[in-house]
PyMOL Python script that loads the backbone (N, CA, C, O; Angstrom):
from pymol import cmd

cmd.read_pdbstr("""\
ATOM      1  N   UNK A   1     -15.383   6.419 -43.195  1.00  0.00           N
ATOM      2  CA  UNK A   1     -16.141   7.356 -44.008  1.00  0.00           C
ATOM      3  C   UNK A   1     -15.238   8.324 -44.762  1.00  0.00           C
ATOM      4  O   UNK A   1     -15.452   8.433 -45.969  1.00  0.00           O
ATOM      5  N   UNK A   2     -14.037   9.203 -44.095  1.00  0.00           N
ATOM      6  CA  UNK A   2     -13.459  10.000 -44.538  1.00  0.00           C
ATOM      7  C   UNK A   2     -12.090   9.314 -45.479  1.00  0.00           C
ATOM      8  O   UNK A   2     -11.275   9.972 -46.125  1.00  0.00           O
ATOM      9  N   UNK A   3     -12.136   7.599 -45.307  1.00  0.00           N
ATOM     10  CA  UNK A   3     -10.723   7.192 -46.205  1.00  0.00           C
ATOM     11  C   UNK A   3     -10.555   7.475 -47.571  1.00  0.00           C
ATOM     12  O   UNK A   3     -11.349   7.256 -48.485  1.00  0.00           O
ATOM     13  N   UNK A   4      -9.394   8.004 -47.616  1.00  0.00           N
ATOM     14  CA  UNK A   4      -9.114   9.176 -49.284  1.00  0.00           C
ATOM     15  C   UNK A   4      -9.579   8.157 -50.063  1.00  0.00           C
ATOM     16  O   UNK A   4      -9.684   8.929 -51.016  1.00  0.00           O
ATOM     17  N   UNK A   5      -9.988   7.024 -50.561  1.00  0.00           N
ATOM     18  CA  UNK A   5      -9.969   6.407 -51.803  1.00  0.00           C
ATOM     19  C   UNK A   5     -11.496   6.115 -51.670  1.00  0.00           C
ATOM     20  O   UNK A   5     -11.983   5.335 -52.488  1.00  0.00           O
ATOM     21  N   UNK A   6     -12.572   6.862 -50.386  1.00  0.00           N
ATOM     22  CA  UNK A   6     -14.016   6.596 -50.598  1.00  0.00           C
ATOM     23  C   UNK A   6     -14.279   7.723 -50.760  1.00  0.00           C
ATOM     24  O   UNK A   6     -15.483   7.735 -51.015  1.00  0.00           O
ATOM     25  N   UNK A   7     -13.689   9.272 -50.784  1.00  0.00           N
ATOM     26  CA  UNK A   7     -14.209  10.316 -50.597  1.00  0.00           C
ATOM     27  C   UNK A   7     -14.704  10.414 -52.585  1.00  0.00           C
ATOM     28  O   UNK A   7     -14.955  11.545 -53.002  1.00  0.00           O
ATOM     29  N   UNK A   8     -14.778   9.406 -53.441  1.00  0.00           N
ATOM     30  CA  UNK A   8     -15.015   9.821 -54.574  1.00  0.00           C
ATOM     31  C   UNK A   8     -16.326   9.269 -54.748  1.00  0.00           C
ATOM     32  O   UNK A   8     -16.859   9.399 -55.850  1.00  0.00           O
ATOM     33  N   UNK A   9     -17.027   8.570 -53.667  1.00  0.00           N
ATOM     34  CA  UNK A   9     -18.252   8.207 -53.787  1.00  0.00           C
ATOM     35  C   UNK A   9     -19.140   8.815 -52.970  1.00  0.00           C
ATOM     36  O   UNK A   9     -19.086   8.822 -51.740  1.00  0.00           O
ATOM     37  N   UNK A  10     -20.252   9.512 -53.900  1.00  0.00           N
ATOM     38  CA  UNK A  10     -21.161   9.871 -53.390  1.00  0.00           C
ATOM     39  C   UNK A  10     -21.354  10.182 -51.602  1.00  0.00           C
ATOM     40  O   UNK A  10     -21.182   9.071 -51.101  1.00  0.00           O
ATOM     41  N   UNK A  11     -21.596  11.074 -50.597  1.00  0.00           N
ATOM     42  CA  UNK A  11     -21.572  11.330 -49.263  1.00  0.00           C
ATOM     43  C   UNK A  11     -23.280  10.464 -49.033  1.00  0.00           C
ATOM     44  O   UNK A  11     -23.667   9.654 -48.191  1.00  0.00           O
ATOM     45  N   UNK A  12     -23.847  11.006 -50.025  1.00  0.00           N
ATOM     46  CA  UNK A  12     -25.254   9.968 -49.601  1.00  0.00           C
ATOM     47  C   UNK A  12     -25.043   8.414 -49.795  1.00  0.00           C
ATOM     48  O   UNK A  12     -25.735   7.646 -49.127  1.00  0.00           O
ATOM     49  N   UNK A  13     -24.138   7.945 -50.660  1.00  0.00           N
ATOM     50  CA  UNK A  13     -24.292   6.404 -50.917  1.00  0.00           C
ATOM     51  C   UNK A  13     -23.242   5.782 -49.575  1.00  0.00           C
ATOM     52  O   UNK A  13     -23.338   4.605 -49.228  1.00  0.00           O
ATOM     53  N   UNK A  14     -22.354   6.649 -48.970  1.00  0.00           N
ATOM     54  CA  UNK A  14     -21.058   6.391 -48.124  1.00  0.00           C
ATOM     55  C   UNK A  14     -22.457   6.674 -46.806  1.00  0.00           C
ATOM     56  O   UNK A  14     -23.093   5.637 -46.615  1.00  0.00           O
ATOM     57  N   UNK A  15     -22.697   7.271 -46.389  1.00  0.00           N
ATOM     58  CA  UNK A  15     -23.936   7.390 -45.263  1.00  0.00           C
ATOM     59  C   UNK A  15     -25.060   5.914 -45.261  1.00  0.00           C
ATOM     60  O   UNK A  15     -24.926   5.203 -44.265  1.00  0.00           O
ATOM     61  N   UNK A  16     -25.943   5.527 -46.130  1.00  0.00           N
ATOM     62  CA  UNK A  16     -26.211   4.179 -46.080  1.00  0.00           C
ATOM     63  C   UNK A  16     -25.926   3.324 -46.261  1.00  0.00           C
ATOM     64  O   UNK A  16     -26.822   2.484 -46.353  1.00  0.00           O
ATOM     65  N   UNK A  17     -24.248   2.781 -46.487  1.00  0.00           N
ATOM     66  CA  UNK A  17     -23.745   1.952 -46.330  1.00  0.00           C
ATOM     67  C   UNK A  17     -22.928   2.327 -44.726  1.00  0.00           C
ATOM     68  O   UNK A  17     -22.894   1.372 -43.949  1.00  0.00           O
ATOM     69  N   UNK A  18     -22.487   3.247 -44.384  1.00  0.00           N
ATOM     70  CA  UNK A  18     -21.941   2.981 -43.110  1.00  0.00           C
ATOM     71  C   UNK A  18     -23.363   3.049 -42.281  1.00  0.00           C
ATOM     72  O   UNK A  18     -23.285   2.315 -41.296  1.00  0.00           O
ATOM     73  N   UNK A  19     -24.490   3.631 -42.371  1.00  0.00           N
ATOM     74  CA  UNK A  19     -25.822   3.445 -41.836  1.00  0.00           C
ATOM     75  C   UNK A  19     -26.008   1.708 -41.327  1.00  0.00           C
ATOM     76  O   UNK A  19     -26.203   1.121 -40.262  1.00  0.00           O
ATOM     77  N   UNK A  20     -25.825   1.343 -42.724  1.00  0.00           N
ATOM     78  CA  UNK A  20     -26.016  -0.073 -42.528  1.00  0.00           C
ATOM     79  C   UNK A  20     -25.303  -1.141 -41.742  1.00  0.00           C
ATOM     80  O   UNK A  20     -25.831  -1.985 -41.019  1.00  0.00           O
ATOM     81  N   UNK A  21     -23.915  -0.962 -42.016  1.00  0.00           N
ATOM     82  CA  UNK A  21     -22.923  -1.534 -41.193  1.00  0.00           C
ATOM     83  C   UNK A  21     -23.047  -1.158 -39.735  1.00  0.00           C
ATOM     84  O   UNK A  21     -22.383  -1.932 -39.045  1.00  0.00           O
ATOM     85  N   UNK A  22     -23.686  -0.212 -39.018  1.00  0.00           N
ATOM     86  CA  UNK A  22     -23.542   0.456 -37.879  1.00  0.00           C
ATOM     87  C   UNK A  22     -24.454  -0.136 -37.171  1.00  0.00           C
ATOM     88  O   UNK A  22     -25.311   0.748 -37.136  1.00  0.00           O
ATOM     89  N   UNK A  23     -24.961  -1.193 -36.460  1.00  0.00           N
ATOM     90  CA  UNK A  23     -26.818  -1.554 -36.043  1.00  0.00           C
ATOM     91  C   UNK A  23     -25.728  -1.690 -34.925  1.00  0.00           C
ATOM     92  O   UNK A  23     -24.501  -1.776 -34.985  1.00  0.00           O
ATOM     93  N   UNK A  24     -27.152  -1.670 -33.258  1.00  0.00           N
ATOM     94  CA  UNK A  24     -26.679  -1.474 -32.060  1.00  0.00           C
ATOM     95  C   UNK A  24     -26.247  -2.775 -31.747  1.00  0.00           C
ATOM     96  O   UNK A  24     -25.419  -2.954 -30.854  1.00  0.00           O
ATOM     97  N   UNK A  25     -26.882  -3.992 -32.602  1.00  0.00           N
ATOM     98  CA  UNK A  25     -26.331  -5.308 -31.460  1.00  0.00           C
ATOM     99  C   UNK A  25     -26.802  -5.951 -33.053  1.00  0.00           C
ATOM    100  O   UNK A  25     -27.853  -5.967 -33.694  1.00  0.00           O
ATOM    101  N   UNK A  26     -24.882  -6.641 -33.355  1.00  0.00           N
ATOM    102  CA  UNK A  26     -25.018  -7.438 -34.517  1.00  0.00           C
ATOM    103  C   UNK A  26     -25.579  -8.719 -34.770  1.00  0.00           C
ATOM    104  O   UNK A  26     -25.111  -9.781 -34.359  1.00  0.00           O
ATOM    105  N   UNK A  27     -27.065  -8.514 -35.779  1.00  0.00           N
ATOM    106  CA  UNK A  27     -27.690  -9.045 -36.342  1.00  0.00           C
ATOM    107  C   UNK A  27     -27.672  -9.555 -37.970  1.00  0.00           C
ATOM    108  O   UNK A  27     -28.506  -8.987 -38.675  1.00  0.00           O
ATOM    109  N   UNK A  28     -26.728 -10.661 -38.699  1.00  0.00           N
ATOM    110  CA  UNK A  28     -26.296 -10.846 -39.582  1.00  0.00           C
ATOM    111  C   UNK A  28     -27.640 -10.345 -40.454  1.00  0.00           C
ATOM    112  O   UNK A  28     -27.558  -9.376 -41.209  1.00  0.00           O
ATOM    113  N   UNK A  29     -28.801 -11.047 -40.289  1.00  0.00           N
ATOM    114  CA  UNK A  29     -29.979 -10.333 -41.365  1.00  0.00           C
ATOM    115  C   UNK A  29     -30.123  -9.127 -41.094  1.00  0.00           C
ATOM    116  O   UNK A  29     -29.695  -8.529 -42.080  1.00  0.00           O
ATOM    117  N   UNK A  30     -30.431  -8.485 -40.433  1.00  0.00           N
ATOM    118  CA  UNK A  30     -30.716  -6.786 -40.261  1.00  0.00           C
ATOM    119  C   UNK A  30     -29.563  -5.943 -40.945  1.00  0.00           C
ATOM    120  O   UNK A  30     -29.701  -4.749 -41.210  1.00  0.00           O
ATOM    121  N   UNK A  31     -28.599  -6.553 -41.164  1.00  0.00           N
ATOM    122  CA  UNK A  31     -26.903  -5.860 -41.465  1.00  0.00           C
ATOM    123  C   UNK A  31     -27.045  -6.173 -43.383  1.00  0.00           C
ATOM    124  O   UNK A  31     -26.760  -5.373 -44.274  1.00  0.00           O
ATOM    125  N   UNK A  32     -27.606  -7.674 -43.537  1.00  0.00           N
ATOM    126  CA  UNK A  32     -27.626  -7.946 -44.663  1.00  0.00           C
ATOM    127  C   UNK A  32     -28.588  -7.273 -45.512  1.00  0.00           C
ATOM    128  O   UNK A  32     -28.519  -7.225 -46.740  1.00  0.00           O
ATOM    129  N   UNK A  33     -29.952  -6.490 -44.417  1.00  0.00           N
ATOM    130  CA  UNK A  33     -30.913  -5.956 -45.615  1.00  0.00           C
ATOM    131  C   UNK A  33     -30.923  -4.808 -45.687  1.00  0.00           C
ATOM    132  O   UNK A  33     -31.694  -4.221 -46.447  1.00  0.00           O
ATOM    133  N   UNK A  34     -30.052  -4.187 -44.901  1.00  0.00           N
ATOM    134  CA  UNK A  34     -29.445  -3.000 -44.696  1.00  0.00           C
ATOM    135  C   UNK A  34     -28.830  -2.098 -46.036  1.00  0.00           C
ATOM    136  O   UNK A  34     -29.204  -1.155 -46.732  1.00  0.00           O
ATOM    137  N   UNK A  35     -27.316  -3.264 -45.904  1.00  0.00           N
ATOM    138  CA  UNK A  35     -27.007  -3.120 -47.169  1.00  0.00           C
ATOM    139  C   UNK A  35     -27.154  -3.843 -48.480  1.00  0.00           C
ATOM    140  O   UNK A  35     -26.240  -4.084 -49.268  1.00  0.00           O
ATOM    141  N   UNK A  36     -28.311  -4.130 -48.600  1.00  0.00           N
ATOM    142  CA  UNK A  36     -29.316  -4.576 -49.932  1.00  0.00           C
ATOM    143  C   UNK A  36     -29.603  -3.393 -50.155  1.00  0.00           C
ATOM    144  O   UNK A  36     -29.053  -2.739 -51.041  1.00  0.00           O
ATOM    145  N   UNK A  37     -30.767  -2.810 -49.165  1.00  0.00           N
ATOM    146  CA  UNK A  37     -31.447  -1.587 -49.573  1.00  0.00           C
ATOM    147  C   UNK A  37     -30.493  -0.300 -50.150  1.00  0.00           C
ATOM    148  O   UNK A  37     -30.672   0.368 -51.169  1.00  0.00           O
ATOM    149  N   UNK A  38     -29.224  -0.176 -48.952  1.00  0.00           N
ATOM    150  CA  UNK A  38     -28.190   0.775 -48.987  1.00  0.00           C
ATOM    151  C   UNK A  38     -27.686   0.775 -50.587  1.00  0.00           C
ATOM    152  O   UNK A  38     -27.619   1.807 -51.254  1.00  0.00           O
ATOM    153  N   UNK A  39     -27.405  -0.314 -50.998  1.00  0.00           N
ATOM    154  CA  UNK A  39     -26.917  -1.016 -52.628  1.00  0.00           C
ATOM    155  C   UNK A  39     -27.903  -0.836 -53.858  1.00  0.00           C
ATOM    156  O   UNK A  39     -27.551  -0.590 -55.011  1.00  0.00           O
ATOM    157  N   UNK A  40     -29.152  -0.997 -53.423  1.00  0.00           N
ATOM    158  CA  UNK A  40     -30.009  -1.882 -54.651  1.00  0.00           C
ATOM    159  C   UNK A  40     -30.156  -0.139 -55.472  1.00  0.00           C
ATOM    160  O   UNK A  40     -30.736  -0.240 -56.554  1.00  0.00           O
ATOM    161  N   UNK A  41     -29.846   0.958 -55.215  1.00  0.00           N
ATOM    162  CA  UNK A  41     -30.307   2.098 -56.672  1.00  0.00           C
ATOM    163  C   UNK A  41     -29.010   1.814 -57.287  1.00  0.00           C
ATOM    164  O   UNK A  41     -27.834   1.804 -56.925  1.00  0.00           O
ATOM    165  N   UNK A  42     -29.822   1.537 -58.594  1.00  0.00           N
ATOM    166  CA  UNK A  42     -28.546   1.689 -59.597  1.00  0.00           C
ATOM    167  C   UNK A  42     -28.200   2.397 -59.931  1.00  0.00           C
ATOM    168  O   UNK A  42     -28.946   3.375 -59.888  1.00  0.00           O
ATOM    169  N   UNK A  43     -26.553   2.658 -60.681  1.00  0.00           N
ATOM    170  CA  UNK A  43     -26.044   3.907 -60.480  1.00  0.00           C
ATOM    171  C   UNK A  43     -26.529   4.423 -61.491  1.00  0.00           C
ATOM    172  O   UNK A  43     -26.942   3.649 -62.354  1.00  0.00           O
ATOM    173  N   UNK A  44     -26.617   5.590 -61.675  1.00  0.00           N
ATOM    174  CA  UNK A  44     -27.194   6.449 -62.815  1.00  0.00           C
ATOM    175  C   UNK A  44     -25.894   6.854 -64.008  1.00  0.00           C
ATOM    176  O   UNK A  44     -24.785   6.366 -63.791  1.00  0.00           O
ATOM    177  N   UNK A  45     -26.057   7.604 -65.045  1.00  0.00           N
ATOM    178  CA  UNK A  45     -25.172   8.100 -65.761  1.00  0.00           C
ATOM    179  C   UNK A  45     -24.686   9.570 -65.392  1.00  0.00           C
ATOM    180  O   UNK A  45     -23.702  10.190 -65.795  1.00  0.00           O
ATOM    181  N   UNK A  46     -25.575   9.890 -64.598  1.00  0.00           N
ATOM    182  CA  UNK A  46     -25.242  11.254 -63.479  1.00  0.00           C
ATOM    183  C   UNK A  46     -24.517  11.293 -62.507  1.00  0.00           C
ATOM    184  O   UNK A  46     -23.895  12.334 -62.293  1.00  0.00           O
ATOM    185  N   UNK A  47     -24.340   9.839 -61.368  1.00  0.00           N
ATOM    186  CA  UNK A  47     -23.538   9.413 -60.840  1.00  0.00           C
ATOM    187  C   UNK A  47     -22.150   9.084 -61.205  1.00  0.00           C
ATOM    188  O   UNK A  47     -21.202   9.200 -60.429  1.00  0.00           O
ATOM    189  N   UNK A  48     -22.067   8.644 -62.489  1.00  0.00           N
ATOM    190  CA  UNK A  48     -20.936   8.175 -62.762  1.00  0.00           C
ATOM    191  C   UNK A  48     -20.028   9.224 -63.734  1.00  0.00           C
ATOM    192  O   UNK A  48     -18.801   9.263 -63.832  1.00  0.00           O
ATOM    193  N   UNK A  49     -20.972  10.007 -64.376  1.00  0.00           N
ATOM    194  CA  UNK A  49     -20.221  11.782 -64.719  1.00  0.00           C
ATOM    195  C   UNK A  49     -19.446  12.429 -63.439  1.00  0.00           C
ATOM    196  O   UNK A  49     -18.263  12.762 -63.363  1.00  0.00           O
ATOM    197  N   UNK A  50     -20.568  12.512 -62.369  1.00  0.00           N
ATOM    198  CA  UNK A  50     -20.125  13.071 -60.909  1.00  0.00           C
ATOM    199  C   UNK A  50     -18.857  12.574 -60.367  1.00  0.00           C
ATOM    200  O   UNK A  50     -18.015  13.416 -60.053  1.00  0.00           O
ATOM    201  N   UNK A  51     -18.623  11.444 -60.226  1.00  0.00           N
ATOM    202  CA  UNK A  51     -18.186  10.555 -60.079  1.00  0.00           C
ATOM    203  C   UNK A  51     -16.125  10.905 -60.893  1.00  0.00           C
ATOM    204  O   UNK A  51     -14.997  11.005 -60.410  1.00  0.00           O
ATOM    205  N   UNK A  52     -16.775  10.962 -62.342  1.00  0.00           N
ATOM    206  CA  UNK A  52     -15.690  11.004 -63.214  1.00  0.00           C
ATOM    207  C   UNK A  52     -14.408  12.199 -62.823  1.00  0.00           C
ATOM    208  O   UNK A  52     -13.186  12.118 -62.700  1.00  0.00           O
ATOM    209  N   UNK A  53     -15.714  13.642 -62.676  1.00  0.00           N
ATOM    210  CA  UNK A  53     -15.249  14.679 -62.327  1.00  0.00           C
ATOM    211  C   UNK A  53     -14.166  15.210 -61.677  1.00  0.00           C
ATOM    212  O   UNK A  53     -13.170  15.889 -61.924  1.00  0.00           O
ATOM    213  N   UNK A  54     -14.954  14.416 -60.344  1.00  0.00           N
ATOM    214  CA  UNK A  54     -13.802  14.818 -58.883  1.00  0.00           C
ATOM    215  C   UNK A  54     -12.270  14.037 -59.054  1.00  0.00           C
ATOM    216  O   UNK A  54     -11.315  14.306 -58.325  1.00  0.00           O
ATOM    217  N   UNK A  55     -12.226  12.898 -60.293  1.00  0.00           N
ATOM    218  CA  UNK A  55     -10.740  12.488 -59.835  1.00  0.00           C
ATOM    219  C   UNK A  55      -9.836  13.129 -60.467  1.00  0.00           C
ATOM    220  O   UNK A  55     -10.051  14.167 -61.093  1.00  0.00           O
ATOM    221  N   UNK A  56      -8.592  12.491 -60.345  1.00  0.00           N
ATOM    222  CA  UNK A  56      -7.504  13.178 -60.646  1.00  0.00           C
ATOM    223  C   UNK A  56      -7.479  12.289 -62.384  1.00  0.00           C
ATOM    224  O   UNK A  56      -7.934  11.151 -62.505  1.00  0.00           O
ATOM    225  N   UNK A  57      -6.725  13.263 -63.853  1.00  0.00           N
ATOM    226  CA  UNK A  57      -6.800  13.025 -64.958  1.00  0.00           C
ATOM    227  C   UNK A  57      -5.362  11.968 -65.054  1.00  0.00           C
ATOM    228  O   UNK A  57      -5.162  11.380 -66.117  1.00  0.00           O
ATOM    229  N   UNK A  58      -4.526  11.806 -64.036  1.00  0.00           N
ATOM    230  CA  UNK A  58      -3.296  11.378 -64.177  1.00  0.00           C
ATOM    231  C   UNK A  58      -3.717  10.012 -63.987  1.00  0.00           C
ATOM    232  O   UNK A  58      -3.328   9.161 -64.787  1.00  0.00           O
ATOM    233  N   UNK A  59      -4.724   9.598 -62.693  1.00  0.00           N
ATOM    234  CA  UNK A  59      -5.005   7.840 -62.514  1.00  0.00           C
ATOM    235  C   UNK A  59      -5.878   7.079 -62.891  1.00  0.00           C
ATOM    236  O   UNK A  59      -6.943   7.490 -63.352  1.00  0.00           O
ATOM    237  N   UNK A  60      -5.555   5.723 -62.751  1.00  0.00           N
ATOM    238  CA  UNK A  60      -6.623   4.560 -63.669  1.00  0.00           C
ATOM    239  C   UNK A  60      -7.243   4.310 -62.321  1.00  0.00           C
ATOM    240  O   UNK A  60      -6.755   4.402 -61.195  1.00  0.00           O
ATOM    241  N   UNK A  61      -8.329   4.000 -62.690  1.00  0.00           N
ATOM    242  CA  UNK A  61      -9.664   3.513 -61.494  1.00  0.00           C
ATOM    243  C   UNK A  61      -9.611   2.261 -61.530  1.00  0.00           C
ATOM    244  O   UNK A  61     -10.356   1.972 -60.594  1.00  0.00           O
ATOM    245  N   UNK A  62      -9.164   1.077 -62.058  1.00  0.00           N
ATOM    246  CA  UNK A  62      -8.562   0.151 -61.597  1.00  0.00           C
ATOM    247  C   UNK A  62      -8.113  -0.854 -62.951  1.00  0.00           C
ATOM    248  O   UNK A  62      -7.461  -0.417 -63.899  1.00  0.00           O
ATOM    249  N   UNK A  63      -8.707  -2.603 -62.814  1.00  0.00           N
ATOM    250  CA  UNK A  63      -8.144  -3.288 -63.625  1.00  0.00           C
ATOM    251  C   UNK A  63      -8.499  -3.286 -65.134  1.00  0.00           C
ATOM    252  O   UNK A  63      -8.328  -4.274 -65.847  1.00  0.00           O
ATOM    253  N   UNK A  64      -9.091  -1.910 -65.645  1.00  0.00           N
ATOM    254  CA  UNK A  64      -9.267  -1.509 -67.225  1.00  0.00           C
ATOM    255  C   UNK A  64      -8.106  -0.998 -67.511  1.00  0.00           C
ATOM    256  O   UNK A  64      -7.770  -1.357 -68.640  1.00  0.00           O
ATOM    257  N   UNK A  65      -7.393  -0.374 -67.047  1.00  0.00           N
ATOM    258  CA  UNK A  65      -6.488   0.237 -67.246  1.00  0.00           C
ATOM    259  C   UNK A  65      -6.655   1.714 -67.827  1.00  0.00           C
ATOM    260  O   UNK A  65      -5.700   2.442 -68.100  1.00  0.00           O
ATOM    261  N   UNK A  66      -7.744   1.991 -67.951  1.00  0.00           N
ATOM    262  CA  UNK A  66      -8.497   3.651 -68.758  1.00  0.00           C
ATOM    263  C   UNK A  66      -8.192   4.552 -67.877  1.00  0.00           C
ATOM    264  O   UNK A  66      -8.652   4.374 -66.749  1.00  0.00           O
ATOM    265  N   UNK A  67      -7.353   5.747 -68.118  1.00  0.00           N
ATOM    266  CA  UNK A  67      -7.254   6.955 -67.686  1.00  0.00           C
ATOM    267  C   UNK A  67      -8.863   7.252 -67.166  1.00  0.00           C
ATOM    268  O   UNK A  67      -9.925   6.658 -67.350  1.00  0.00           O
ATOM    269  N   UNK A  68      -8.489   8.432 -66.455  1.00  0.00           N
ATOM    270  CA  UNK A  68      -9.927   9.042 -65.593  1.00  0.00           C
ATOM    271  C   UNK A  68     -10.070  10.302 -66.760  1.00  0.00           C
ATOM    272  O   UNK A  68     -11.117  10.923 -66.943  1.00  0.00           O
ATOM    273  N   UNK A  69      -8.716  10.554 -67.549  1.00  0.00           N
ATOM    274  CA  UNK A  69      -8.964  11.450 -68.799  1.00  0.00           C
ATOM    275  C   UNK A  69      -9.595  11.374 -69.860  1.00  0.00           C
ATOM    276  O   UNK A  69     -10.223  12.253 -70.450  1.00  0.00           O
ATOM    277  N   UNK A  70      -9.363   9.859 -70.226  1.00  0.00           N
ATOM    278  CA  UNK A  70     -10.105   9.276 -71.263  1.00  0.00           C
ATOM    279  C   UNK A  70     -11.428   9.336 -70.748  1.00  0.00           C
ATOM    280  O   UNK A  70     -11.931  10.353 -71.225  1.00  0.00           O
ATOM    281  N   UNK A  71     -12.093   8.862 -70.150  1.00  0.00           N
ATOM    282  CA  UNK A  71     -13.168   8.964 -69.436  1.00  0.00           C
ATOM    283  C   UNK A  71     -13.952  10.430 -69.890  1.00  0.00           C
ATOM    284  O   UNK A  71     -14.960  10.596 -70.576  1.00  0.00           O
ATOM    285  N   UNK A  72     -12.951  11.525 -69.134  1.00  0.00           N
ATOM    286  CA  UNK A  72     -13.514  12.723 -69.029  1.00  0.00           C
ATOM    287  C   UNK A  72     -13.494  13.198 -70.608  1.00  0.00           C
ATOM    288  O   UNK A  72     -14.604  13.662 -70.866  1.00  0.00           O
ATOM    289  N   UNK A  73     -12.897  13.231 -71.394  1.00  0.00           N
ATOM    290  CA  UNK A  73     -12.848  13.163 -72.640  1.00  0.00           C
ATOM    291  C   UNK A  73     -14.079  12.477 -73.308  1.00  0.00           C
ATOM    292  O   UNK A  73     -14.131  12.359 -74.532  1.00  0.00           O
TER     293      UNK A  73
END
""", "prot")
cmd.dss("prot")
cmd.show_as("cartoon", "prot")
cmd.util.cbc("prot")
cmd.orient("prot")
């Protein structure tokens, strides 16, 4: 939950996905609709502003190669 490279997602979307992963006695379907449900809101353009905010302007978020500046820009 607390690994530095998830703390940029949402604390509610990181809670029903580890919600989901967590069941008392592993059940591949119960785990699988878990995180369906945990998954299925799409992200908003509010999410992904939020999102933009918290990182750092120096790094790329991955294989686009786009600054998190450009972005914020």
């Amino acid at each position: 939950m607390n690994y530095f490279t998830h703390i940029y997602i949402p604390i509610n979307i990181r809670e029903n996905i580890w919600n989901a992963l967590i069941v008392p006695k592993y059940d591949g379907s119960l785990v699988k609709r878990k995180l369906a449900e945990a998954t299925s809101r799409p992200v908003t353009i509010e999410d992904l502003k939020a999102a933009i905010v918290k990182t750092s302007s120096t790094s790329v978020p991955g294989p686009s190669g786009i600054f998190y500046i450009t972005m914020k820009t």
